[in-house]
N, C-alpha and C positions, 0 to 999 in steps of 0.2 A: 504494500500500500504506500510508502515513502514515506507517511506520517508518524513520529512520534507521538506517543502520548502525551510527552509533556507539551508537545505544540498543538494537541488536541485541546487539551487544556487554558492552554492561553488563549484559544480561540474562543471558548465559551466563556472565558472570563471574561476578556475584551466584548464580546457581544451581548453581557448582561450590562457593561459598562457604557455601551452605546443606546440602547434603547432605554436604562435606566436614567440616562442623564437627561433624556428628552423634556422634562419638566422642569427640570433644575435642578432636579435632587438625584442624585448617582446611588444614593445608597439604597433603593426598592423601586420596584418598577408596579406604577398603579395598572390598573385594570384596561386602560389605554392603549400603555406602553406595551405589558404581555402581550393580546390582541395585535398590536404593530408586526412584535417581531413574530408571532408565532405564522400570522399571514406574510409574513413580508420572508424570512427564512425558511419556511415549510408546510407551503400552502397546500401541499396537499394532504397532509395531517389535520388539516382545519375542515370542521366543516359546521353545520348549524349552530347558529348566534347562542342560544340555550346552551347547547351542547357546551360550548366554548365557558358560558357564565359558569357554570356546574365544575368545570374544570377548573377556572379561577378560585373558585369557592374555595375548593379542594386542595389549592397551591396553597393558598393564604391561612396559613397552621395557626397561626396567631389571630386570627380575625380585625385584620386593623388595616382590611383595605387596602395591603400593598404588599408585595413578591420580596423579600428579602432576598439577598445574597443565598443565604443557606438554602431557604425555601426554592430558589431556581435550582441550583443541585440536583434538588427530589424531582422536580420536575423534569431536568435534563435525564436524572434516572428514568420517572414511565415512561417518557420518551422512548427511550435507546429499548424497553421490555416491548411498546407496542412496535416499533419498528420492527423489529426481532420477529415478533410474529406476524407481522405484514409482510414481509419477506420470507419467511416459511410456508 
């Protein structure tokens, strides 16, 4: 594949770091900004508005309305489990 890990790595970090900053505030990414990059990075993992809110829910462990650092991780994890089996 050519890619390290750890440049795996810095690519999701730097991508939590560009869509999170979209408001002003780098350190969580609102409800906005997710929806930005999940349509904008992997639109074809996106599909119904609902669908999408439910998902957000489900990121925001804290219930305070915005994606932390940590909380995108978990995400970037179901991520990488449903791809897995969309590719199976």
């Amino acid at each position: 594949m050519g890619e390290s890990m750890l440049g795996a790595m810095a690519v999701l970090m730097k991508n939590f770091y560009k869509y999170a900053g979209t408001d002003g505030d780098n350190a969580s990414m609102s409800k906005a900004e997710l929806r930005d990059m999940l349509t904008t990075e992997i639109p074809d993992m996106v599909g119904d508005p609902e669908k999408l809110k439910a998902f957000f829910a489900g990121m925001d462990g804290d219930n305070d309305g915005q994606v932390s650092f940590n909380e995108y991780i978990k995400l970037v994890g179901c991520l990488m489990v449903i791809l897995k089996e969309m590719m199976s």
